[in-house]
N, C-alpha and C positions, 0 to 999 in steps of 0.2 A: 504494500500500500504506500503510495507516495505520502512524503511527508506533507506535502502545501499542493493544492489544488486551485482550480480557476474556478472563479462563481461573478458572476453582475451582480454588483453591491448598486440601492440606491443610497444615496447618503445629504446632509444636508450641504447647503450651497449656501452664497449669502442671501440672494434671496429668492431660492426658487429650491430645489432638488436635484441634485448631480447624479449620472450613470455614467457606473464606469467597470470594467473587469478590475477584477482585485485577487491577488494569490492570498489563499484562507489555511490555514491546517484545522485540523481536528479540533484543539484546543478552543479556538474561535467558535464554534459550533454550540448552538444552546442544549444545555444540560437536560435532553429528553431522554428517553429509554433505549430509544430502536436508533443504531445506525443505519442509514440505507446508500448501499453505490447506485447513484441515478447513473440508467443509460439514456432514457429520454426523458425531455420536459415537452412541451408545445407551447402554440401560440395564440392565446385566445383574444379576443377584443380589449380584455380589459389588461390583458398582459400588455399590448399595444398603447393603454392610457398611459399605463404604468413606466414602460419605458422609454416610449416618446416624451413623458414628462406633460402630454395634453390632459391627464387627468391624476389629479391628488389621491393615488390606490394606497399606497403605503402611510401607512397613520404611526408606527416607529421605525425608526430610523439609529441605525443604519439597517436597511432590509435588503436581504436578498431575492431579486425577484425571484417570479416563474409561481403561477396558480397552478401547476400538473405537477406529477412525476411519476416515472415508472422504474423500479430498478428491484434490488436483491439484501436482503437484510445482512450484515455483515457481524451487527453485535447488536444481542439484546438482554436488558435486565427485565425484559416481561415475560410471563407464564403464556403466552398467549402468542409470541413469534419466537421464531429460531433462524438460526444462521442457514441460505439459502432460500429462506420464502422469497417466493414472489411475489413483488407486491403494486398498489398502485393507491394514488392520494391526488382526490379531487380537494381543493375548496379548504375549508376548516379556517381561514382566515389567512393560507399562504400569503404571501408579497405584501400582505395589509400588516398585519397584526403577528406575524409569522413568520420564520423563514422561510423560502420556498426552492422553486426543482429548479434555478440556473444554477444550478452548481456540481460539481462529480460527487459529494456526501452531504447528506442532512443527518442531522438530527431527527427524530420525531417522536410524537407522543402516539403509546400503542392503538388509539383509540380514533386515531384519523387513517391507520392502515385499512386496505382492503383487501381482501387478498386476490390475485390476476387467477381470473379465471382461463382453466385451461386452452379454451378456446383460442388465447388471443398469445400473440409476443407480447416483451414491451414494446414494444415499433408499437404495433397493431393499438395496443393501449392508449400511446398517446396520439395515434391517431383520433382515436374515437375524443378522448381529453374531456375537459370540462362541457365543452362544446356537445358532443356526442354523449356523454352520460345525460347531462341536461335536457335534452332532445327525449332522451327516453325517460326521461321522471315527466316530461310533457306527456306525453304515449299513455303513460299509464295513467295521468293524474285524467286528461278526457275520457278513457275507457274506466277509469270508477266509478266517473259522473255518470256512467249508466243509460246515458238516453243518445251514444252516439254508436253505429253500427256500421263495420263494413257493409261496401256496396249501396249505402244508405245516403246520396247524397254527395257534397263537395267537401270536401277539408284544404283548411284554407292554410298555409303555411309561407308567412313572411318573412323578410329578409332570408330569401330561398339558398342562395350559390355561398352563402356564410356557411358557419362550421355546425350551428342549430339547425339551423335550416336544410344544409345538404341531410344531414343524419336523419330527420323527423321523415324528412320526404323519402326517404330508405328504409324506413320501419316503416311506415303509416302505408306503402304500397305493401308491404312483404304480407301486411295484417290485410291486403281486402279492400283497403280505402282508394275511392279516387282523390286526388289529390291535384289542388291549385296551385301555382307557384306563384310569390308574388317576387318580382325583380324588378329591379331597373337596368338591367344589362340585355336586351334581346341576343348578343351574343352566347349566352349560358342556356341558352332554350335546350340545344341539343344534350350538354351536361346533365342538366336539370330532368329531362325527358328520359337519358339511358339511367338516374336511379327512381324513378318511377311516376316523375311528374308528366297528369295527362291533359292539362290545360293553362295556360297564363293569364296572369294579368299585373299590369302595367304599375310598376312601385306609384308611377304617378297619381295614377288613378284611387290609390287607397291614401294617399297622402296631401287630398285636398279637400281643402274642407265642404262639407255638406251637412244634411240631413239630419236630427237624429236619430231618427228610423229612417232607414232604406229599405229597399226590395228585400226579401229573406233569400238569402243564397247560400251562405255556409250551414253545417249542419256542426260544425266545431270547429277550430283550427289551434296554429303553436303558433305564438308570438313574438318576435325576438326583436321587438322594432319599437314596439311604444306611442307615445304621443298620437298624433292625429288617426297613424295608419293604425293603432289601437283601437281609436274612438269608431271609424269608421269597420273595421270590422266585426266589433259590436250590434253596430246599428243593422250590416247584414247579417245576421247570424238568427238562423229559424229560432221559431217557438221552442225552450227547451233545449237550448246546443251551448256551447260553452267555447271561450276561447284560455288557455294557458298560455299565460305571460310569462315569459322568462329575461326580458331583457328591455335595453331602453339605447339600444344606440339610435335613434329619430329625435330621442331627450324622455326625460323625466317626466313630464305633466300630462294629464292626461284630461283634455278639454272639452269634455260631452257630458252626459245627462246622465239619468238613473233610468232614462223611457225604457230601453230594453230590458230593463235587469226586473222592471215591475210590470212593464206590457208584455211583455215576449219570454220573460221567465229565463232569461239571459244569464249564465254566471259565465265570471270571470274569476281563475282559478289562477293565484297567486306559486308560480314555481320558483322554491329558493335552492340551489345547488347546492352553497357555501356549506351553511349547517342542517341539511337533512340527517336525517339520523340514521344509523348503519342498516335499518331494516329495511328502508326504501334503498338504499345504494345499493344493498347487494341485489333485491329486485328487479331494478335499473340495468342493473350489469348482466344479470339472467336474460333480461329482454336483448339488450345487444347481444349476448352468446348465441342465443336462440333466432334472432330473426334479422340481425346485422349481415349483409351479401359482404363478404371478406373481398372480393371480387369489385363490390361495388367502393367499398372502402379504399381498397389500391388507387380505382380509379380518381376518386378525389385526395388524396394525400401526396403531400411533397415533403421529402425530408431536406432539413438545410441545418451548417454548422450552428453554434451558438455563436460565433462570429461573427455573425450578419444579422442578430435579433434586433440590434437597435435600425437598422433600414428595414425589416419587416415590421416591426413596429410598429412605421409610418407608413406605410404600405397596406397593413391591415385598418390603420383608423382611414385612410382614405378611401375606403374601398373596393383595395385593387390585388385584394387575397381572393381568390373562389377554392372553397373547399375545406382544405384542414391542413396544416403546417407541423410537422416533428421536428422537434429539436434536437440533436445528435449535441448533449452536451460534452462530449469530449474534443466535440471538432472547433 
């Protein structure tokens, strides 16, 4: 085991937040239980705030980012892992409140492991990442609501060619569902099409403002967009259908009415990754084993060094990622 290793530390600035690689050992590393050698981290949106610096993720400082990791328990003082597990760690408060996966070892507390189902590599892991677990606590949180059914209608899935969005639209066909895409890239239609999307519409089109009831067209969908194109999907959304929220890259606020939710019987199901509790992850993680195309997964993943995170960074907050990113943190 090397004595000093590379990790992206954020740290303070004078007056903003500095990113920069920093060589760490062991010593450095907070006092958790579980050693793990990350082989991969990823790249998720918010990883993208975090170390572009376009958004305030990390609340102590000095943190290391990366919200994912995948790698191999090296040392533990828990009854509960051993040297060799496989493992993988979404959320828990990584790059915020936590250290996280840009680095060759973490620290962690036993209670944020999960263990990598056999199904998958790490590769394969962080492919699917924050992004792709989340997609599938959407999956399941519609299909508890009880009143959505395949073959029954449209599902509507926004911010499509993203890393939520590719994933949902990849289970929600494997389940039976047709499936809408909403983009604003007409270039990704065929992408979008070979994992299972059988209709578009125009990011534009959900992203101005209207109605507060409109025509009913969804019978549910995954949200990963927020603000207006929230509101708007709302107001389409049949008698009794439900939309899962997971994200807010559109923004924060959410400027419409309560008409659907008391005429139309509308809910809006709040999905939180970070701190779900280990009984819905490993759930979560069952549904990608079981209905995730490993096939279709290749096809949207790109692996690149951790070298280049700070220009995908800016790349993913501008729009110009489709799919899912791995990070080979030793490159």
């Amino acid at each position: 085991m090397s004595d000093t290793f590379r990790a992206l530390v954020i740290d303070k600035a004078e007056d903003s937040q500095s990113v920069a690689f920093r060589d760490l050992s062991q010593s450095d590393l907070p006092d958790h239980d579980v050693l793990v050698e990350i082989a991969y981290s990823t790249l998720n949106y918010k990883d993208g705030l975090a170390v572009s610096g376009k958004g305030r993720i990390a609340r102590r400082l000095p943190m290391v980012a990366g919200i994912d990791l995948a790698g191999t328990v090296v040392e533990s003082r828990s009854p509960d892992w051993k040297e060799g597990d496989k493992v993988v760690v979404n959320g828990w408060g990584l790059s915020e409140t936590e250290w996280g996966g840009y680095s060759r070892f973490q620290r962690l507390k036993p209670e944020w492991l999960t263990r990598l189902p056999d199904a998958f590599t790490p590769m394969q892991a962080m492919a699917i990442g924050t992004a792709g677990y989340t997609a599938a606590l959407c999956v399941d949180a519609l299909e508890d609501w009880g009143r959505i059914q395949p073959g029954e209608g449209e599902v509507l899935v926004t911010g499509a060619a993203g890393g939520v969005g590719s994933v949902a639209i990849s289970l929600l066909a494997a389940r039976g569902y047709k499936v809408t895409a909403a983009t604003g890239r007409p270039e990704t239609h065929d992408y979008l099409s070979g994992l299972g999307a059988s209709a578009f519409i125009g990011r534009e089109e959900l992203a101005a403002k209207a109605g507060p009831l409109q025509k009913e067209r969804w019978t549910g969908g995954v949200d990963a967009v927020g603000s207006t194109t929230l509101v708007n999907a709302l107001a389409q959304t049949m008698r009794g259908g439900a939309i899962a929220c997971c994200g807010l890259a559109g923004g924060a606020d959410l400027p419409g009415t309560v008409l659907p939710h008391i005429l139309r019987s509308v809910a809006l199901i709040g999905v939180d990754s970070v701190m779900a509790p280990q009984d819905q992850r490993n759930r979560a993680w069952e549904r990608l084993a079981r209905d995730l195309d490993l096939n279709k997964l290749e096809a949207i993943t790109q692996v690149e060094p951790l070298s280049k995170i700070q220009d995908l960074a800016n790349e993913i907050i501008d729009g110009h990622v489709r799919g899912r990113v791995v990070i080979d943190v030793a490159g």
